[in-house]
N, C-alpha and C positions, 0 to 999 in steps of 0.2 A: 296964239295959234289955236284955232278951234278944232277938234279932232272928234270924229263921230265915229263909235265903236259898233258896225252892227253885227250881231251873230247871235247863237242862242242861250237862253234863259233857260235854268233846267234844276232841278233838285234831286240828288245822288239818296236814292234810301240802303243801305247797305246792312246787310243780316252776316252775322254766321253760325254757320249748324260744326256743332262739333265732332259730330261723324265724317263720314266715307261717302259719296255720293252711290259709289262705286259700289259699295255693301246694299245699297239699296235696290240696285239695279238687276232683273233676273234676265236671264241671257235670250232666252224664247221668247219672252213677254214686250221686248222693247217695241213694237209696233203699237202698241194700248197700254201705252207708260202712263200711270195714274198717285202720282205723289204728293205727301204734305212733308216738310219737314220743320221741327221744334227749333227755333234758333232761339241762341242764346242772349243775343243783343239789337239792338236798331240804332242805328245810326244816318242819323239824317243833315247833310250838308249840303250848302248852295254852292252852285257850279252854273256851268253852262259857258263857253266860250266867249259872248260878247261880254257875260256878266264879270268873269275873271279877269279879262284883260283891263275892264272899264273901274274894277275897284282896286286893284294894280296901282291903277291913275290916278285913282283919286286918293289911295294912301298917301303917291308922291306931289300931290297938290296940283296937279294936271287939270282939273275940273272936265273929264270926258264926257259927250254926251251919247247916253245910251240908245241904241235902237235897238228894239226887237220886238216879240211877242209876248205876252203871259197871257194865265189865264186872272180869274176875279176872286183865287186864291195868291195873289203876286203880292197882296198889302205890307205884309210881314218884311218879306226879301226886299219890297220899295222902300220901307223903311230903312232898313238894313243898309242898303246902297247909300240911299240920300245922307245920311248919318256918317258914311264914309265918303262926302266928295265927288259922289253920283252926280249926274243931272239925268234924272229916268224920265223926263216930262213925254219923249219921243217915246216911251214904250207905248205898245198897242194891247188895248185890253181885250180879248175876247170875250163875248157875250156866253160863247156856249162851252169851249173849252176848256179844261186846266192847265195850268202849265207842265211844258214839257217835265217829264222824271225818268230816269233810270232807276231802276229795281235789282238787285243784284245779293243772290245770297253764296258766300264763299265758305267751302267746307276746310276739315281737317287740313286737307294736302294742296290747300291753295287753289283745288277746282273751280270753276265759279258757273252758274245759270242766273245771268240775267233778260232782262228785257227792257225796250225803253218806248219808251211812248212819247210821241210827239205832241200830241196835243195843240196849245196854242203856236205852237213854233211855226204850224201853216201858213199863218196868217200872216206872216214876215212880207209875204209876198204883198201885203195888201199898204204896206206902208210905202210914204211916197217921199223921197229926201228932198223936196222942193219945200215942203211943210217944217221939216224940220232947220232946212238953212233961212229960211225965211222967219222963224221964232227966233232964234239965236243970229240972227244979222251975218248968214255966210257961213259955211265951210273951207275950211283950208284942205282936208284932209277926210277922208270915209275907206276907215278900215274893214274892208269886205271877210267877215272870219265865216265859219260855218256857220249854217243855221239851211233854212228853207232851201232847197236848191234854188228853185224859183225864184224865191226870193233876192237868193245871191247871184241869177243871172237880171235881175231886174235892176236891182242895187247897181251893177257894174254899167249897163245899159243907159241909166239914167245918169250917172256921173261921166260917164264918154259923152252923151248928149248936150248935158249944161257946164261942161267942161269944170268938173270938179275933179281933181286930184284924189287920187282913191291907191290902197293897197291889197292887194291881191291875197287871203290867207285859206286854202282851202282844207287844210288841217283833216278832220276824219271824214269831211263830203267826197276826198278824194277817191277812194274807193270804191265808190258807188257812180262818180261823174266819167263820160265817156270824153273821147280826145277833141270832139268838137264844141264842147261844152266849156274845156280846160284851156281852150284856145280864147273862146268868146270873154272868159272870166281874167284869163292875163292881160289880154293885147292892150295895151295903154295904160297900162299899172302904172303908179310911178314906184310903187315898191313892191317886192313877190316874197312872201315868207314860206319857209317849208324847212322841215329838217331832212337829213341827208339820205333817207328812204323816199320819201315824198319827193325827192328833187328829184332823184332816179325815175317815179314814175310817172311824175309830168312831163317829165324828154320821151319816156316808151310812148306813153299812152297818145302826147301830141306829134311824134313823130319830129319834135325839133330838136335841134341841138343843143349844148346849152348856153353854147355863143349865140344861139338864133333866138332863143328865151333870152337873153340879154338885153339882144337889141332892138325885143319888142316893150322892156320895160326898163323903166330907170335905174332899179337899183336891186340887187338880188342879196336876201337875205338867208344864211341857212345857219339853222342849229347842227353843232356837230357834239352834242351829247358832252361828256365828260373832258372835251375837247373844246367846248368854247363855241365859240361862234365865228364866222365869215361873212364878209359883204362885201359884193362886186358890185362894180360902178362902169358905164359905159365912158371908156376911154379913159379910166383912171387904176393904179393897180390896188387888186383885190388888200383887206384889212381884217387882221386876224387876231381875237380878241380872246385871254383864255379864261376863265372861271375860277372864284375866290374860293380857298379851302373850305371844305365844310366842317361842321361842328360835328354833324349825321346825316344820312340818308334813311329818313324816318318813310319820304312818302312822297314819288316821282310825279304823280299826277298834280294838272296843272302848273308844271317848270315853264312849259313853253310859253302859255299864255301870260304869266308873270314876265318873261324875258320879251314877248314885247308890249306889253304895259311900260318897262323900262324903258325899249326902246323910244318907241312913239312920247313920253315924255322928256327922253333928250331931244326929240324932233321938238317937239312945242317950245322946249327953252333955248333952242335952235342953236346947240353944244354942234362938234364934229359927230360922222357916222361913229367913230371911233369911242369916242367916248357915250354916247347912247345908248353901245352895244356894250359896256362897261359895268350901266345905270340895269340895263336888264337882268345883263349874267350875276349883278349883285340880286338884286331881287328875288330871281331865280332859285338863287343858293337859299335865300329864306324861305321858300317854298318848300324846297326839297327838305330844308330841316321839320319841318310842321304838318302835321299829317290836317288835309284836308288842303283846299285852294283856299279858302278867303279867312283862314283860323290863324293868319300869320300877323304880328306884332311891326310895325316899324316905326321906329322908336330913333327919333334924326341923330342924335351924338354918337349911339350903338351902328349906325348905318353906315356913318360918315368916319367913325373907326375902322369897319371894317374895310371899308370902299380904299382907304388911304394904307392901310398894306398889302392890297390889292393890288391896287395900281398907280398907287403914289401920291405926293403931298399935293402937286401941280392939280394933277387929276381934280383930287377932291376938291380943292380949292376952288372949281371952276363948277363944279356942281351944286356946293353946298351953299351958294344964293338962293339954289333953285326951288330946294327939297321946301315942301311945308314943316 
């Protein structure tokens, strides 16, 4: 099963200052706030949403193919991907831009000022998934995550068109997308990802239900946090999946994306939804022990241990052809 990951490519620079932001701040003067602050460290890790979920995949031997944007600083991170099970061939280079970053400097009390820059992630819009099913002989699957708005009402647009199966993930676009945009980006999904805030605010924001979000798409997936996962199915009852102990909760960001890198790879080895959402919530927990998204180890006998007092001998048994 061929599965096309698009969303954005991005680089996390991460400081922090070991003061106060707050000490720095004079109460009169905030209109011509003018600051430098000494930090103590930098810390620079690759992220970005299509890039996490796609090396997710390619830990567990999935072979995803990437779509997004960089800029003509992307060499390093292409290698990086390719090296893990990547196919980055569909990324778009830009000529002028760099690739997308977040900048973020966090103080003493856990404050934080960041900012993030888009950059090449524009040009999302500019890629065409006809080119990319036509390299690779076919899509089965084009995972729609964030990235360009644009981009990602094109993406959806074009696989309703040429009748490719596509999955719905609007993840932090949400926010900023309006109810007619969150309409045009679901209707014909055949899978809708979101965790259980996100679910709330695609029924506000589209004014549907979430029986009517159902049975505008295949299969609804939701993260419920510390709680595992769900997936509803039209005309089938919902399956409730819960998450393996962890070791530590070193570092939350990107769980979600890992959990479905999991998933989408029990779809390609074409397991039950059941056990897919398994494959994720395992994953997941690796993430959550390892500070950064793509700094995490999977190591198949450690995986396949853990996976089997999770959720048992059968379970594993049915996975561990799968795993690289």
């Amino acid at each position: 099963m061929r599965i096309a990951v698009s969303g954005s490519i991005a680089t996390d620079h991460l400081m922090t200052f070991p003061g106060r932001f707050a000490d720095q701040l004079v109460a009169d003067q905030l209109h011509t706030v003018s600051l430098s602050f000494l930090v103590d460290n930098l810390d620079v890790r690759r992220g970005g949403v299509g890039a996490n979920i796609a090396f997710g995949m390619g830990q567990l031997g999935s072979s995803p193919i990437l779509v997004g944007a960089a800029g003509s600083d992307f060499d390093e991170y292409r290698a990086w991907l390719d090296r893990h099970g990547v196919d980055t061939e569909s990324v778009r280079i830009s000529e002028v831009l760099h690739t997308a970053r977040f900048v973020c400097t966090t103080d003493a009390d856990h404050n934080q000022i960041g900012s993030f820059y888009t950059g090449a992630m524009s040009e999302a819009r500019l890629i065409e998934l006809k080119k990319v099913a036509d390299r690779v002989g076919g899509l089965d699957l084009v995972l729609i995550g964030a990235d360009d708005p644009e981009g990602m009402l094109r993406h959806t647009e074009e696989c309703r068109t040429r009748s490719i199966p596509f999955a719905a993930d609007f993840s932090q676009q949400i926010a900023r997308m309006n109810g007619d945009e969150i309409r045009l980006l679901l209707d014909g999904a055949t899978y809708l990802f979101s965790n259980e805030y996100e679910k709330g605010l695609i029924e506000s924001k589209t004014g549907w239900s979430d029986a009517e979000i159902l049975s505008k798409v295949g299969h609804r997936v939701t993260t419920l946090g510390a709680r595992g996962v769900r997936i509803e199915s039209v005309g089938a009852d919902p399956v409730e999946v819960g998450v393996p102990e962890e070791t530590a909760k070193v570092d939350p960001t990107g769980v979600g994306d890992a959990f479905r890198a999991g998933f989408l790879s029990g779809l390609a080895w074409g397991v039950s939804h059941e056990r897919a959402a398994q494959v994720g919530c395992m994953l997941a927990t690796l993430v959550i022990e390892t500070k950064g998204t793509q700094e995490y180890q999977l190591r198949r006998s450690h995986f396949l241990d853990r996976f089997t007092k999770a959720y048992g001998h059968d379970a594993a048994t049915e996975v561990q052809g799968h795993l690289a």
